[in-house]
C-alpha positions as CSV (number, residue, x, y, z in Angstrom):
1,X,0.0,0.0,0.0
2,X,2.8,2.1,0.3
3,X,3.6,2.7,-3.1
4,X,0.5,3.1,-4.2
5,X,0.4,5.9,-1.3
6,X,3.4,7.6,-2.4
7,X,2.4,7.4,-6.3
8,X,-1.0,9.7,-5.0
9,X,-3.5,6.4,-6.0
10,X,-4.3,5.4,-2.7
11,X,-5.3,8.0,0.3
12,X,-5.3,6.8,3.4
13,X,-8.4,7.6,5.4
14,X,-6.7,8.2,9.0
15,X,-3.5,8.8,10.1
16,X,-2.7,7.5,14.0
17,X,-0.7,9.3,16.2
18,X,2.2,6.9,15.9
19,X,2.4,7.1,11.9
20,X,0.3,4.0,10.9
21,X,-1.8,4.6,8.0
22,X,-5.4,3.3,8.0
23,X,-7.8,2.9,4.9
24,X,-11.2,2.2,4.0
25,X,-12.3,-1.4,3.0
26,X,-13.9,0.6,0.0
27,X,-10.8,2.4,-1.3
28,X,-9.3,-0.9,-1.0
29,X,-11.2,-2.2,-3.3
30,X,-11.5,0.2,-5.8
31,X,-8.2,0.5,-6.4
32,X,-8.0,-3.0,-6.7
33,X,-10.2,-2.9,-9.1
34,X,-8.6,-0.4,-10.9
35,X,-5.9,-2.3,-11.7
36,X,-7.9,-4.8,-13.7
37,X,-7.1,-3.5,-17.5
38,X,-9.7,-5.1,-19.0
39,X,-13.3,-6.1,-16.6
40,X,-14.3,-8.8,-18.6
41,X,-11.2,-10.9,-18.5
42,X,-7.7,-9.9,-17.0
43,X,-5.0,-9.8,-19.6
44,X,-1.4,-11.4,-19.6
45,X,1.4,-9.2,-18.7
46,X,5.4,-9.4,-18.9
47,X,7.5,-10.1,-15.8
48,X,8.8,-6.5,-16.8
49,X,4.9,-4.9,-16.8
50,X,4.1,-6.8,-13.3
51,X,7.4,-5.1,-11.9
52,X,6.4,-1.8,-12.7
53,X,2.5,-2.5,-12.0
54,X,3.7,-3.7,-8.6
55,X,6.4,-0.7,-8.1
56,X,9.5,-3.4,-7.8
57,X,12.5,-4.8,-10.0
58,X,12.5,-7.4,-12.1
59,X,14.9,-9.5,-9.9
60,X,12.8,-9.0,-6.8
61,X,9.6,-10.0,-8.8
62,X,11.5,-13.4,-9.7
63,X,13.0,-13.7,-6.0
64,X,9.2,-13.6,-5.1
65,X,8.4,-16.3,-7.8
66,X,10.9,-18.6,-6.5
67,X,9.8,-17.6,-2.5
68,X,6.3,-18.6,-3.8
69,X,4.8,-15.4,-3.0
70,X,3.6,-14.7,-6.2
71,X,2.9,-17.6,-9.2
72,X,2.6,-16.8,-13.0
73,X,-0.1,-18.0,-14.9
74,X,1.7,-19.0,-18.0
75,X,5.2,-19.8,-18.8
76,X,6.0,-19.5,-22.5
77,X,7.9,-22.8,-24.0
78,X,10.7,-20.4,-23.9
79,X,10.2,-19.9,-20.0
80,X,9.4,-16.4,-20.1
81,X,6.6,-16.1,-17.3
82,X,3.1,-14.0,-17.7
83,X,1.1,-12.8,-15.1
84,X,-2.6,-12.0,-14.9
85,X,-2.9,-8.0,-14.4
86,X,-5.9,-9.1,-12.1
87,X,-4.6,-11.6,-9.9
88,X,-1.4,-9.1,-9.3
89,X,-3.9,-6.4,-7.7
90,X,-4.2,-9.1,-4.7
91,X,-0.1,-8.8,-4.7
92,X,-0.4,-5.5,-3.3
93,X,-1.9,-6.6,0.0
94,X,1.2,-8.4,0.4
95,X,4.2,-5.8,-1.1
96,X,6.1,-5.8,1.8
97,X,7.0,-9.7,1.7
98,X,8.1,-9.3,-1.8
């Protein structure tokens, strides 16, 4: 959530005194669903798209691969790996473990 925080796409609803930022189930979810490209189906992107979509580097996006934090849903014959834009949105939740 950070990123998207510091990118201006996410606003936290509360601040607490000790720095912790709070948001809304609802702005959760709509920027969630933002990130779906298309609504009826979710499009295949490159391991270099899902970096930038998730605000990380190629290398840590394949560290999180191999961690099993994140799984593509197709790798080419050639063993290039594609990623559904929607199923990366759930990612975010979990940015800081990548």
């Amino acid at each position: 959530m950070a990123r998207a925080v510091g990118r201006g796409l996410l606003r936290a609803a509360m601040i607490t005194p000790g720095g912790h930022r709070r948001f809304s189930e609802a702005d959760v979810e709509a920027y969630a669903l933002s990130l779906q490209d298309e609504p009826d189906g979710a499009r295949l992107i490159t391991t270099g798209e899902a970096a930038r979509l998730l605000g990380v580097s190629q290398p840590t996006l394949n560290r999180a691969v191999r961690r099993g934090l994140l799984h593509p849903t197709l790798t080419t014959p050639g063993g290039h790996r594609r990623f559904d834009s929607a199923e990366l949105s759930a990612a975010l939740y979990f940015e800081d473990e990548i």
